[in-house]
PyMOL Python script that loads the backbone (N, CA, C, O; Angstrom):
from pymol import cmd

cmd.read_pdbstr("""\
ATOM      1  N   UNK A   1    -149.775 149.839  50.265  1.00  0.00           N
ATOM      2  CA  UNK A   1    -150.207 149.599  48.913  1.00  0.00           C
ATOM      3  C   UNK A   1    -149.647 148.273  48.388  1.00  0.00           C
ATOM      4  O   UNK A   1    -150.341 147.510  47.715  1.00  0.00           O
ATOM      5  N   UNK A   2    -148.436 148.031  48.699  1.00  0.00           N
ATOM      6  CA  UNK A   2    -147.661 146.655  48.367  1.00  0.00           C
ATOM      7  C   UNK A   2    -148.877 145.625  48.605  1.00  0.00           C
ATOM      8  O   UNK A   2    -149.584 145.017  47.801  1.00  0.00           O
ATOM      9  N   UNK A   3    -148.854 145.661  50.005  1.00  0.00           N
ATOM     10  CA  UNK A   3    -149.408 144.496  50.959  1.00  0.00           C
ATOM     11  C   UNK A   3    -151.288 144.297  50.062  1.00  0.00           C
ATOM     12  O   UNK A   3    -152.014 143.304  50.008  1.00  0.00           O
ATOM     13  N   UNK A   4    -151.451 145.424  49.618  1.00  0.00           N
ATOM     14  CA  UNK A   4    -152.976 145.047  48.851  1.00  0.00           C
ATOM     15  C   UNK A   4    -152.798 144.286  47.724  1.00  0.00           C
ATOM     16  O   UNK A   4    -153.372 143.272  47.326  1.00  0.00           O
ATOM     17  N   UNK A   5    -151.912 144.944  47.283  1.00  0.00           N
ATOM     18  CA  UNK A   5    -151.689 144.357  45.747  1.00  0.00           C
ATOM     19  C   UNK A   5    -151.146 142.977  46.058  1.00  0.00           C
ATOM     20  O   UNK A   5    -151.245 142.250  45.069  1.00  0.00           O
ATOM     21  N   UNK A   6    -150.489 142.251  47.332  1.00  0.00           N
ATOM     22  CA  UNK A   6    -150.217 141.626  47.269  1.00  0.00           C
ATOM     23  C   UNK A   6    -150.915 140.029  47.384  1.00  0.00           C
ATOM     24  O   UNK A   6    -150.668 138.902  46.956  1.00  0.00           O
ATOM     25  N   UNK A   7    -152.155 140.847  48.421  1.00  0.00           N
ATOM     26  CA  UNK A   7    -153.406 140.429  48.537  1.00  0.00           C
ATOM     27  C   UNK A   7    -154.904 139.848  47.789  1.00  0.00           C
ATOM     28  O   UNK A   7    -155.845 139.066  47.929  1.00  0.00           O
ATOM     29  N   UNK A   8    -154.276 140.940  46.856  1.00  0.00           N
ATOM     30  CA  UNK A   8    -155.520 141.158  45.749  1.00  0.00           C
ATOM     31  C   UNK A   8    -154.458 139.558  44.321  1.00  0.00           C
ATOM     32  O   UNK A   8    -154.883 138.770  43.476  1.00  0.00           O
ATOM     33  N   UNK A   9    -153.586 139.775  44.668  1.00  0.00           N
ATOM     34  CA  UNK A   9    -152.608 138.904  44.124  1.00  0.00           C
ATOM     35  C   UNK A   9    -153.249 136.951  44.274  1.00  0.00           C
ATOM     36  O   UNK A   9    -153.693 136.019  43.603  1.00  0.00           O
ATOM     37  N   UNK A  10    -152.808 137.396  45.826  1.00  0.00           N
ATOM     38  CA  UNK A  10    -153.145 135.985  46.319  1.00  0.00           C
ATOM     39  C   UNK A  10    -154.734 135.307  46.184  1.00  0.00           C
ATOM     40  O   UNK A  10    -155.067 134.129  46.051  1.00  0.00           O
ATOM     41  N   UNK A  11    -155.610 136.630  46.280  1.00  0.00           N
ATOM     42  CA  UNK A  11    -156.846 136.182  46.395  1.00  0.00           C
ATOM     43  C   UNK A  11    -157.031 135.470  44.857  1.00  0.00           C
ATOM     44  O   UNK A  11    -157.488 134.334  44.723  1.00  0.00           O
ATOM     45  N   UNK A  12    -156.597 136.334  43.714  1.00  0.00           N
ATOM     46  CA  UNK A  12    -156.887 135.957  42.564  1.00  0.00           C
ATOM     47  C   UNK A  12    -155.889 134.062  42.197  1.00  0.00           C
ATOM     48  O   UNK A  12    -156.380 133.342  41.327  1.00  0.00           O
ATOM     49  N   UNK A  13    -154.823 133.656  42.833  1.00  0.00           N
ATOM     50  CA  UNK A  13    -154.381 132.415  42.879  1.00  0.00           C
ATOM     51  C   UNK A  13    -155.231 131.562  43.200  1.00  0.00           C
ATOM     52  O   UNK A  13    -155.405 130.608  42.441  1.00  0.00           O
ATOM     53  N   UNK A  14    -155.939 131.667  44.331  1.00  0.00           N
ATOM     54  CA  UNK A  14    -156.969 131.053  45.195  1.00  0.00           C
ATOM     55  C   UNK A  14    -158.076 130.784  44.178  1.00  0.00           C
ATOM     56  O   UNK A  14    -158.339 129.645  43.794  1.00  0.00           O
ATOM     57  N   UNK A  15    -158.717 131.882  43.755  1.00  0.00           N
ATOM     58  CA  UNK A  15    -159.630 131.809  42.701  1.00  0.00           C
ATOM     59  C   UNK A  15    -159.511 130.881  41.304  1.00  0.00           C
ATOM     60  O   UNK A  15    -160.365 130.223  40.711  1.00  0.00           O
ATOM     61  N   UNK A  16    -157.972 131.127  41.012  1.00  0.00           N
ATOM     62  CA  UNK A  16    -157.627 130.321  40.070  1.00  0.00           C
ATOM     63  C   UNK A  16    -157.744 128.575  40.458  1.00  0.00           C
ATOM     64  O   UNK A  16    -158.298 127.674  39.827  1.00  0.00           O
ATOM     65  N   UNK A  17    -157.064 128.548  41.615  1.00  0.00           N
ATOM     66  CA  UNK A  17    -156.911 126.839  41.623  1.00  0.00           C
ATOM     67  C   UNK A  17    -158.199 126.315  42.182  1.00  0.00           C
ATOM     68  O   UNK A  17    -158.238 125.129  42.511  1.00  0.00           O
ATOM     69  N   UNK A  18    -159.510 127.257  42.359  1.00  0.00           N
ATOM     70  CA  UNK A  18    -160.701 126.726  42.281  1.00  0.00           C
ATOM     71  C   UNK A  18    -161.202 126.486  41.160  1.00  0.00           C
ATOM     72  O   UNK A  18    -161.489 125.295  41.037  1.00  0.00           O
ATOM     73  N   UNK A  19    -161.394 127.012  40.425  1.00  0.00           N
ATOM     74  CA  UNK A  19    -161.426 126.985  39.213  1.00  0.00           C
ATOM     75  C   UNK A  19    -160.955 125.925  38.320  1.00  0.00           C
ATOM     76  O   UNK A  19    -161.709 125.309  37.567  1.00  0.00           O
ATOM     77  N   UNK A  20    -159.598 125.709  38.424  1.00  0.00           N
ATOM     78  CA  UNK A  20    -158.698 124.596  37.740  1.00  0.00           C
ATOM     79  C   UNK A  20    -159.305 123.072  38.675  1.00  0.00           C
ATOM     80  O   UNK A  20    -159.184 121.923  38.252  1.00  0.00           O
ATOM     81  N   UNK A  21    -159.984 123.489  40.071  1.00  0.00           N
ATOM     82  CA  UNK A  21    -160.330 122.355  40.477  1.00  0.00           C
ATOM     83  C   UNK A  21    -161.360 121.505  39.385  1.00  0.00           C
ATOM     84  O   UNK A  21    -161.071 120.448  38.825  1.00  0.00           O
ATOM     85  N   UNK A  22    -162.376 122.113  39.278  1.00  0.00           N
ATOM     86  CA  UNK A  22    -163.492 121.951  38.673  1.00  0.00           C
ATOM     87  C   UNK A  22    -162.998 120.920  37.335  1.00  0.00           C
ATOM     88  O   UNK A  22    -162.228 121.286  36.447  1.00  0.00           O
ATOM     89  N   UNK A  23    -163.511 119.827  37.412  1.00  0.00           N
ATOM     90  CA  UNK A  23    -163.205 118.410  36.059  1.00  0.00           C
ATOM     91  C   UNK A  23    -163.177 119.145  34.512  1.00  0.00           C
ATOM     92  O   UNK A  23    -163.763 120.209  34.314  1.00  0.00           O
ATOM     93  N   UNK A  24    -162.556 118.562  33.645  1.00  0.00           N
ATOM     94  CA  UNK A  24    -162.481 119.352  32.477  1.00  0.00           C
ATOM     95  C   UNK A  24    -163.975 118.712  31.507  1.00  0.00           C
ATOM     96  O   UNK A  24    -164.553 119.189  30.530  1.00  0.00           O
ATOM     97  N   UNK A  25    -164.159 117.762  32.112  1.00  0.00           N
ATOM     98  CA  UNK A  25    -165.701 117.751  31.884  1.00  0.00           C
ATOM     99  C   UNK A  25    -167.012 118.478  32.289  1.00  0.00           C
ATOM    100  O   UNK A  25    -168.019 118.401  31.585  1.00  0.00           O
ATOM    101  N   UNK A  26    -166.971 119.144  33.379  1.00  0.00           N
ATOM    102  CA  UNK A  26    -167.984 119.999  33.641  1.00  0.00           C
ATOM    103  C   UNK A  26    -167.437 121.060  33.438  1.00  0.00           C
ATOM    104  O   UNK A  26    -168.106 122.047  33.745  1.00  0.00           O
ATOM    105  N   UNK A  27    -166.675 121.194  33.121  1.00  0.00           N
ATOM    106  CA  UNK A  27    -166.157 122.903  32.775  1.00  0.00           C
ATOM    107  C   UNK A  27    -167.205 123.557  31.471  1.00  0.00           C
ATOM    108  O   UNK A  27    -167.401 123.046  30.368  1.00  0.00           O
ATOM    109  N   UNK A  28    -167.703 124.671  31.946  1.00  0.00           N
ATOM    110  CA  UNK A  28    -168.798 125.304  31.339  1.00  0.00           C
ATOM    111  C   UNK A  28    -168.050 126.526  30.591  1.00  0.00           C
ATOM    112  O   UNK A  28    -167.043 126.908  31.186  1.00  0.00           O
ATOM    113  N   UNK A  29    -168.361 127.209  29.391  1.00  0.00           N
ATOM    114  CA  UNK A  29    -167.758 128.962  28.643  1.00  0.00           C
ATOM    115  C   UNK A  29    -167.640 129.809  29.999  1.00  0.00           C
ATOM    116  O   UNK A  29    -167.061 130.889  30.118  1.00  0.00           O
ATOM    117  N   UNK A  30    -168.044 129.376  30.598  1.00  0.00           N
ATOM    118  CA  UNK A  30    -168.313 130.940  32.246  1.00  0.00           C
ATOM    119  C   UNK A  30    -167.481 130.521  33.142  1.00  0.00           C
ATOM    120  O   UNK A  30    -167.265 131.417  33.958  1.00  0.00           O
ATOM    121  N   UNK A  31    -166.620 129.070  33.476  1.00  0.00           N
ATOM    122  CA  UNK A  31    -166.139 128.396  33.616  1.00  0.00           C
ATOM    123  C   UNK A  31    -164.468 129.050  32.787  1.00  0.00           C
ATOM    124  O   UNK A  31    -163.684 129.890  33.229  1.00  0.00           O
ATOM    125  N   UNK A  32    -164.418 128.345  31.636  1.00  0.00           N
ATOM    126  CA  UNK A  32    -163.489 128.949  31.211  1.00  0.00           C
ATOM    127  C   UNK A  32    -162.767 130.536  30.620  1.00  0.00           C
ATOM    128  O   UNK A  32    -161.643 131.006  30.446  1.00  0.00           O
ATOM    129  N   UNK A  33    -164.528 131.058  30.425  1.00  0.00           N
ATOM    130  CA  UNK A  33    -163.804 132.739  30.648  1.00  0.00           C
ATOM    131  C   UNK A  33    -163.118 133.292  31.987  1.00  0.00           C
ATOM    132  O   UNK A  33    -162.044 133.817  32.279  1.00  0.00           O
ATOM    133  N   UNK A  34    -164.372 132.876  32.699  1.00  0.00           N
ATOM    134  CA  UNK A  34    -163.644 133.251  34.090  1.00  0.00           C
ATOM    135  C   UNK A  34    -162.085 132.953  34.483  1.00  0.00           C
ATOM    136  O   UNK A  34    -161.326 133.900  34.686  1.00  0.00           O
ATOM    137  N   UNK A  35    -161.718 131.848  34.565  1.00  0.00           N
ATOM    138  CA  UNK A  35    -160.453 131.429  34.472  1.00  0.00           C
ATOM    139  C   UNK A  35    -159.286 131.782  33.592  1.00  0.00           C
ATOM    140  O   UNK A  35    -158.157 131.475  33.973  1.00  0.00           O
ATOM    141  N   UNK A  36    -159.501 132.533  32.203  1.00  0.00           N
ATOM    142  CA  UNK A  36    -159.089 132.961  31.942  1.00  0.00           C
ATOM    143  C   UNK A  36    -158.724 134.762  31.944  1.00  0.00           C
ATOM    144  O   UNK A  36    -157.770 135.371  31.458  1.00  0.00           O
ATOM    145  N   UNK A  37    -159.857 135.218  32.661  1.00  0.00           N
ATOM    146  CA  UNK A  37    -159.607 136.527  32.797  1.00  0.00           C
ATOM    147  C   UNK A  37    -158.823 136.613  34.205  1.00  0.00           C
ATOM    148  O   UNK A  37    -157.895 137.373  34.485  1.00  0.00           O
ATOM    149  N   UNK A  38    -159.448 135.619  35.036  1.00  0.00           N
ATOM    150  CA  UNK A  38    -158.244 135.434  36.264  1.00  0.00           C
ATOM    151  C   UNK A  38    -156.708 135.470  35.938  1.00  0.00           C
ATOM    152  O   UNK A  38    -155.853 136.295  36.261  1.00  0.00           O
ATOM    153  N   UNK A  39    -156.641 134.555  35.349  1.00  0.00           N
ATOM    154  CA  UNK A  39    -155.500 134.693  34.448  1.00  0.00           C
ATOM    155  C   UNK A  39    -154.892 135.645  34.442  1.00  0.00           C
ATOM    156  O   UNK A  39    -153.763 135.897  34.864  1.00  0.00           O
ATOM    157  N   UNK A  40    -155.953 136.482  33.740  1.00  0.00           N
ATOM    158  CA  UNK A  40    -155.122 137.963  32.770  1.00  0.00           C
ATOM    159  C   UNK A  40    -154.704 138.904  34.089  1.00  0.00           C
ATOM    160  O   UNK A  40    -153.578 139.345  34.317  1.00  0.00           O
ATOM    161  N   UNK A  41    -155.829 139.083  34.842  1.00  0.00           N
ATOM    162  CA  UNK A  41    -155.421 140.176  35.978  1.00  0.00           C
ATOM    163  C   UNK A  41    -154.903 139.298  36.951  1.00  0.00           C
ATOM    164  O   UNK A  41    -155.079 139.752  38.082  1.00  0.00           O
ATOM    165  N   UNK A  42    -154.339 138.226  36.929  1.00  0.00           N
ATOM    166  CA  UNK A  42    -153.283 137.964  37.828  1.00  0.00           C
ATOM    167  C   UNK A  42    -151.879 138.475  37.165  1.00  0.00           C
ATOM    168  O   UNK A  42    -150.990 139.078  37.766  1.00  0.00           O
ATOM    169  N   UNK A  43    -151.883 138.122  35.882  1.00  0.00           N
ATOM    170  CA  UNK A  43    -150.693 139.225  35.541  1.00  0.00           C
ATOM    171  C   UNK A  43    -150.234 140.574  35.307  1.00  0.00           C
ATOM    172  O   UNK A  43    -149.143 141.143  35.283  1.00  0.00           O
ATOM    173  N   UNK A  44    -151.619 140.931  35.120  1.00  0.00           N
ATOM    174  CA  UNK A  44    -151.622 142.336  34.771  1.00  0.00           C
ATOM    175  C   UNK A  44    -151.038 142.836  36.855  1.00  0.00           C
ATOM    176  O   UNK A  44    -150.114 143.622  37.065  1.00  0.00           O
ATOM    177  N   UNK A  45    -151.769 142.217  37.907  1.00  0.00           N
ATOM    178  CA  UNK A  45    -151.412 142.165  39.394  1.00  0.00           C
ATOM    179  C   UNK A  45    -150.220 142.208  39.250  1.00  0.00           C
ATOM    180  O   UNK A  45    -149.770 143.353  39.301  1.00  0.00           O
ATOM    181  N   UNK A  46    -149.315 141.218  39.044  1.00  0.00           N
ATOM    182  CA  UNK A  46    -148.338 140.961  38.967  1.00  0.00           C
ATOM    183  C   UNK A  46    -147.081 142.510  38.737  1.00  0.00           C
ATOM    184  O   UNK A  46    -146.227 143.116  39.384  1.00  0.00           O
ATOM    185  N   UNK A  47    -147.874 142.534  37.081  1.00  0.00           N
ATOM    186  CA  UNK A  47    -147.097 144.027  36.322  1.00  0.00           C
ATOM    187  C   UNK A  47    -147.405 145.267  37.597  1.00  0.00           C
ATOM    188  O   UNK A  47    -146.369 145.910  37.770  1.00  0.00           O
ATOM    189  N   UNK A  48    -148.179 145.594  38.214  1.00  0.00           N
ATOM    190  CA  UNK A  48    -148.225 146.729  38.736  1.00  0.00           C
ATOM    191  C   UNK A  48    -147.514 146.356  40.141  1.00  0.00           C
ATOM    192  O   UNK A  48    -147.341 147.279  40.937  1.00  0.00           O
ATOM    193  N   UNK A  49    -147.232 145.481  40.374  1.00  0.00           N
ATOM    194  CA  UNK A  49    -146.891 145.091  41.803  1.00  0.00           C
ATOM    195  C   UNK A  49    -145.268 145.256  41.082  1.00  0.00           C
ATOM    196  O   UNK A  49    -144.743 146.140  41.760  1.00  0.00           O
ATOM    197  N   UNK A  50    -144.468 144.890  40.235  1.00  0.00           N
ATOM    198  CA  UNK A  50    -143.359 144.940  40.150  1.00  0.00           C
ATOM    199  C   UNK A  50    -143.076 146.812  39.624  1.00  0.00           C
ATOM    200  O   UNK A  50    -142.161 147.485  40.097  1.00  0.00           O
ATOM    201  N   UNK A  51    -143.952 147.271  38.724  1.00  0.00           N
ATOM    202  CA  UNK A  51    -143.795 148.443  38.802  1.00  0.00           C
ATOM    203  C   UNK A  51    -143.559 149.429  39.864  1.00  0.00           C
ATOM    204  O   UNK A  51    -142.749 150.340  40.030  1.00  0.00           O
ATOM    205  N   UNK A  52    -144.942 148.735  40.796  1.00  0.00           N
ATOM    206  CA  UNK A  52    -144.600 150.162  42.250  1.00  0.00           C
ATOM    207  C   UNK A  52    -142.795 149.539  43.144  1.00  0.00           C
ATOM    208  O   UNK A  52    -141.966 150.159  43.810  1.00  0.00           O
ATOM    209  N   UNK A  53    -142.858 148.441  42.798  1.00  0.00           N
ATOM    210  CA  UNK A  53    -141.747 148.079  43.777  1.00  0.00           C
ATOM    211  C   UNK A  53    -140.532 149.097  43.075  1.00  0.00           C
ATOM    212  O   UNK A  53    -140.151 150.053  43.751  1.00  0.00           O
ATOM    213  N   UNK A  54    -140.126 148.941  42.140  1.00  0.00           N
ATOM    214  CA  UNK A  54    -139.201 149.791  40.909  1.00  0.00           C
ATOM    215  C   UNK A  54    -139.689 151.327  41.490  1.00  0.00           C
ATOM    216  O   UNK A  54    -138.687 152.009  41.704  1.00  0.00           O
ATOM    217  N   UNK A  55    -140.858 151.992  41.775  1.00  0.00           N
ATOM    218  CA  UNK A  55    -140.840 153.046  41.854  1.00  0.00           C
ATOM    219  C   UNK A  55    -140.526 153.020  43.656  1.00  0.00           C
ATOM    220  O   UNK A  55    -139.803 153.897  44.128  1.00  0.00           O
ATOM    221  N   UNK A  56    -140.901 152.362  44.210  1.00  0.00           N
ATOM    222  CA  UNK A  56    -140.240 152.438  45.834  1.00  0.00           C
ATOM    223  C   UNK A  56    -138.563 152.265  45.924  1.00  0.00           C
ATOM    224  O   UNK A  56    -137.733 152.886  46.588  1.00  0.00           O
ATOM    225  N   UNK A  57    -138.440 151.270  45.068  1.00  0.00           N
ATOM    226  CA  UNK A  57    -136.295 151.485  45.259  1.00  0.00           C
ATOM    227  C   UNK A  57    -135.612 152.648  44.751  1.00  0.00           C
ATOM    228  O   UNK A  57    -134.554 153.140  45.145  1.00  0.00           O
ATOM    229  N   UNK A  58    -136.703 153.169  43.419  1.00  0.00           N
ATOM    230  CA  UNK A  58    -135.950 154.314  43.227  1.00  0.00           C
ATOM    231  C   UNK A  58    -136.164 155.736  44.246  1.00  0.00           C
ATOM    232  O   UNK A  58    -135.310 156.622  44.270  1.00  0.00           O
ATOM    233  N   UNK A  59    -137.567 155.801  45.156  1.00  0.00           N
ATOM    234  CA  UNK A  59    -137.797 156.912  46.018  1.00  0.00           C
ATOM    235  C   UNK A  59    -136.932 156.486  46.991  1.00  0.00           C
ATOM    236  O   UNK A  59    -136.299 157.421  47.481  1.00  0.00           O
ATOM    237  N   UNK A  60    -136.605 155.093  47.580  1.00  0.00           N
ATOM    238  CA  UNK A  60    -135.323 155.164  48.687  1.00  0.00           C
ATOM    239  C   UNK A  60    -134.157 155.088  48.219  1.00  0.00           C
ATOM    240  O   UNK A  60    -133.175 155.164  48.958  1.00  0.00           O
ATOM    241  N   UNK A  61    -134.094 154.976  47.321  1.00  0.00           N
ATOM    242  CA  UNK A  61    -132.660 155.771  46.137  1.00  0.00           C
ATOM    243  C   UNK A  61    -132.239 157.217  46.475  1.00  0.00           C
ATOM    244  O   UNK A  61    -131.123 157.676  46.714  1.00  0.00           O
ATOM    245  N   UNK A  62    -133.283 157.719  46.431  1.00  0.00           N
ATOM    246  CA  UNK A  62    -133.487 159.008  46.304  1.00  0.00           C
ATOM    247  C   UNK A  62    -133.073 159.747  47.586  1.00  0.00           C
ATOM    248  O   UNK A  62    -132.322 160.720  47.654  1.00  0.00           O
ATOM    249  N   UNK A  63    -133.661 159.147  48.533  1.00  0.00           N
ATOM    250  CA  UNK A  63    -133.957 159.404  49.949  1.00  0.00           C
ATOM    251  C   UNK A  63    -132.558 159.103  50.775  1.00  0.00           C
ATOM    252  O   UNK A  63    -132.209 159.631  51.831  1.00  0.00           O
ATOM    253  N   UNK A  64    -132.003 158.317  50.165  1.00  0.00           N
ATOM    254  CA  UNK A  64    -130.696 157.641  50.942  1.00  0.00           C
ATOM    255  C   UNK A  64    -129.646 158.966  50.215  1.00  0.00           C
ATOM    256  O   UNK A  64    -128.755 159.457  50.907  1.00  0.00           O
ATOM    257  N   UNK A  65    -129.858 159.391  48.927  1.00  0.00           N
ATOM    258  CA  UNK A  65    -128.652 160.274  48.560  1.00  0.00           C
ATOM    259  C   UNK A  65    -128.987 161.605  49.124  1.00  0.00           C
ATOM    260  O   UNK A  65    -128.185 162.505  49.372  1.00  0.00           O
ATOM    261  N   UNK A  66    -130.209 161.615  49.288  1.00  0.00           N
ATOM    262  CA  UNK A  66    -130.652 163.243  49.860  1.00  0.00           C
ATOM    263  C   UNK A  66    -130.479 163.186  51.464  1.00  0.00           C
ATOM    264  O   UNK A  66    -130.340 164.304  51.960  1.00  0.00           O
ATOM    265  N   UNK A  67    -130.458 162.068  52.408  1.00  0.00           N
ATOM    266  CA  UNK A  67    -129.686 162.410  53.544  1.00  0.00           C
ATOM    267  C   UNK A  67    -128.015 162.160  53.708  1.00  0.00           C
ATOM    268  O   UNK A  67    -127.316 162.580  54.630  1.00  0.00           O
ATOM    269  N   UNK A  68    -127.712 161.593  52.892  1.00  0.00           N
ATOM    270  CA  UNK A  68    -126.043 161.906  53.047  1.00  0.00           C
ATOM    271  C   UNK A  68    -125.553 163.003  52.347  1.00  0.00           C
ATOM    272  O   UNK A  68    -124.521 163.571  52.704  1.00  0.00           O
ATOM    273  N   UNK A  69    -126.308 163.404  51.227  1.00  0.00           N
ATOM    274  CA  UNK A  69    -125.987 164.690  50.966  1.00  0.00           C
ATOM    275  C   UNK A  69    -125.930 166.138  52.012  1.00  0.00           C
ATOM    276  O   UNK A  69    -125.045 166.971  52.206  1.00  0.00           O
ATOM    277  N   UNK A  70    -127.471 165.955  52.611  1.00  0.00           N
ATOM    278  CA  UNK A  70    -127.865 166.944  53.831  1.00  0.00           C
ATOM    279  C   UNK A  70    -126.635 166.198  54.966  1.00  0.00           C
ATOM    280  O   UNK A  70    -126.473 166.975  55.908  1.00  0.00           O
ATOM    281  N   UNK A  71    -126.273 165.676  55.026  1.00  0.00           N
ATOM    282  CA  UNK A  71    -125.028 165.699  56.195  1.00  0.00           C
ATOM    283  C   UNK A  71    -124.269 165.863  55.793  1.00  0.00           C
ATOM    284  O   UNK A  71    -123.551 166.187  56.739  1.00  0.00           O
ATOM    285  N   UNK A  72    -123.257 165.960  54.289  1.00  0.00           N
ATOM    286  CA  UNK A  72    -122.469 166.712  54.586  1.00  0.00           C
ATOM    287  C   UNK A  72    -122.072 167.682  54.740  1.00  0.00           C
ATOM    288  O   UNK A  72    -120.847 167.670  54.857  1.00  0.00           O
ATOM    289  N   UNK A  73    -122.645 168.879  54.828  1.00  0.00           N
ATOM    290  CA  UNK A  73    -122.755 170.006  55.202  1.00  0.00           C
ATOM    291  C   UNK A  73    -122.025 170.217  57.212  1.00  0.00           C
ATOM    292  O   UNK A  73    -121.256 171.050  57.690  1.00  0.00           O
ATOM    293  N   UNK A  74    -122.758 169.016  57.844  1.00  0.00           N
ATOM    294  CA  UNK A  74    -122.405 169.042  58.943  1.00  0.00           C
ATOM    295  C   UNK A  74    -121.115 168.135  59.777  1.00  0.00           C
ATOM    296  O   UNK A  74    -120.762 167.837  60.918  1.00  0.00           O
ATOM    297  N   UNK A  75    -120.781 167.977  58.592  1.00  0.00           N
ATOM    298  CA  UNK A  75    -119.562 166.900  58.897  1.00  0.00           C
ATOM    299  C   UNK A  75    -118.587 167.611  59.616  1.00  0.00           C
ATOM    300  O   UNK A  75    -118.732 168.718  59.098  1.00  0.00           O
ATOM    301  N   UNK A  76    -117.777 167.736  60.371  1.00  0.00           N
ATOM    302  CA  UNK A  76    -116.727 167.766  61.125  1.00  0.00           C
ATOM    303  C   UNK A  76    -115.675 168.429  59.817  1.00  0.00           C
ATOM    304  O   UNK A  76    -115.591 167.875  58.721  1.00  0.00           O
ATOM    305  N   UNK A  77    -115.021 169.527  60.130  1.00  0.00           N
ATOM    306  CA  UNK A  77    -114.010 169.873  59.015  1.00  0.00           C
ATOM    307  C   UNK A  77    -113.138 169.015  59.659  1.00  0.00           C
ATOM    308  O   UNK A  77    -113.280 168.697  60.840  1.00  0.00           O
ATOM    309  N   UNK A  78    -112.097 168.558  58.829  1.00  0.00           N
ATOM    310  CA  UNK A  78    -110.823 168.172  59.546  1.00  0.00           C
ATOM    311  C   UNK A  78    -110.061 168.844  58.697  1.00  0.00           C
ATOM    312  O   UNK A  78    -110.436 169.198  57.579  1.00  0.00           O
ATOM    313  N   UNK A  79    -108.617 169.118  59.327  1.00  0.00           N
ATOM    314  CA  UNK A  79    -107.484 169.595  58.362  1.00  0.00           C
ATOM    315  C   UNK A  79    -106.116 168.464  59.096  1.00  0.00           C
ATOM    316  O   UNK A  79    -106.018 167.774  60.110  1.00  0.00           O
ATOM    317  N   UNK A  80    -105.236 168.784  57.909  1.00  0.00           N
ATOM    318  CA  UNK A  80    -103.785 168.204  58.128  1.00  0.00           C
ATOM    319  C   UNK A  80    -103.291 168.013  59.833  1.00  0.00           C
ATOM    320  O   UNK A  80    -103.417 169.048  60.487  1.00  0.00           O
ATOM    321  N   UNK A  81    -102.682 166.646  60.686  1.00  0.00           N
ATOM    322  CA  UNK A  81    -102.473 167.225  61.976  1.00  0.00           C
ATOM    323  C   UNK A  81    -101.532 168.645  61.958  1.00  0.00           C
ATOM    324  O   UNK A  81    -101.692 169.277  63.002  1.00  0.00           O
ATOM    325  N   UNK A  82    -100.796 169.145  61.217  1.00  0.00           N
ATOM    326  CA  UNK A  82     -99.917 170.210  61.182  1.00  0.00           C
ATOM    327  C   UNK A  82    -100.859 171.335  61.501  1.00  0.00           C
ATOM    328  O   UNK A  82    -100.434 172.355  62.043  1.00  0.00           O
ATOM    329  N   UNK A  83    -101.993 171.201  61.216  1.00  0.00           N
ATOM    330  CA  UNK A  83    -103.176 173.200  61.281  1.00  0.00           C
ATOM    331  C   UNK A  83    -103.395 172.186  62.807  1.00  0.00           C
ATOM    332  O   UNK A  83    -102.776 172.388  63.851  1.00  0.00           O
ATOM    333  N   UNK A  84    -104.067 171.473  62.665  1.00  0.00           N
ATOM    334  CA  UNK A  84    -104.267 171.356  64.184  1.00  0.00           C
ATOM    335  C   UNK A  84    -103.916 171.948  65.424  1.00  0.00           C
ATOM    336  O   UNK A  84    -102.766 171.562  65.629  1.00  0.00           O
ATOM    337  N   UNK A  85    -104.336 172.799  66.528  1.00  0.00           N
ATOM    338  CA  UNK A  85    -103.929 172.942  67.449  1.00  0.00           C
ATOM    339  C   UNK A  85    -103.553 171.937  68.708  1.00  0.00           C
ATOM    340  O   UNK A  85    -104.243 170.929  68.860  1.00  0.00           O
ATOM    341  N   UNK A  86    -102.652 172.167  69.449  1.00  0.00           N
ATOM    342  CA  UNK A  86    -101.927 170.957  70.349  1.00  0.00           C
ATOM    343  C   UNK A  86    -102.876 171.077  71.630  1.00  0.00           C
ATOM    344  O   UNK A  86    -103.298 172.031  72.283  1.00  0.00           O
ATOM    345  N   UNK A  87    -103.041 169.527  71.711  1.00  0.00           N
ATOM    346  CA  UNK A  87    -103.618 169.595  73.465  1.00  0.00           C
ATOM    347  C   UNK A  87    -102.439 169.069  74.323  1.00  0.00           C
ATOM    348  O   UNK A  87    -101.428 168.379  74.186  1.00  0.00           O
ATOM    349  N   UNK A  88    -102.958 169.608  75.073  1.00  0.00           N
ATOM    350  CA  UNK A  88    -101.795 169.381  76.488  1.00  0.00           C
ATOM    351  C   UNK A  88    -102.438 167.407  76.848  1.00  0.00           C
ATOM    352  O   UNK A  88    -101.937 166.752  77.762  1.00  0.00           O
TER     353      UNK A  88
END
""", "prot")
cmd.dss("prot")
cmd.show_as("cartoon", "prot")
cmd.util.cbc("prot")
cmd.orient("prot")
């Protein structure tokens, strides 16, 4: 999902600096709406691309405390060397 949005990102840059190519003399209303709605959903791209990222650090947030949690359960008890039993 990143990699689309990231895509859909780039394509809309591309679009833009065609656009900005075009002389400010032939620039036509369809011309400059366009370019400006590029604009808009390049940021609005932008906002959802930083949103899902925020929601991916917090699910491997999540994910990183829920397997060290599930291990400790299996951790090795240790006690004092004194409980310890002696090896030869």
């Amino acid at each position: 999902m990143v990699k689309r949005r990231v895509a859909y990102i780039l394509a809309l840059r591309a679009r833009i600096k065609e656009l900005v190519a075009v002389p400010r003399a032939k620039r036509t209303d369809v011309i400059a709406n366009e370019l400006s709605l590029c604009a808009f959903r390049l940021y609005e791209a932008r906002f959802m691309l930083d949103k899902l990222l925020v929601q991916l650090r917090q699910l491997r947030k999540q994910r990183a405390s829920a397997m060290s949690a599930a291990a400790v359960p299996y951790d090795a008890r240790t006690a004092p060397k004194s409980y310890q039993p002696a090896t030869v």
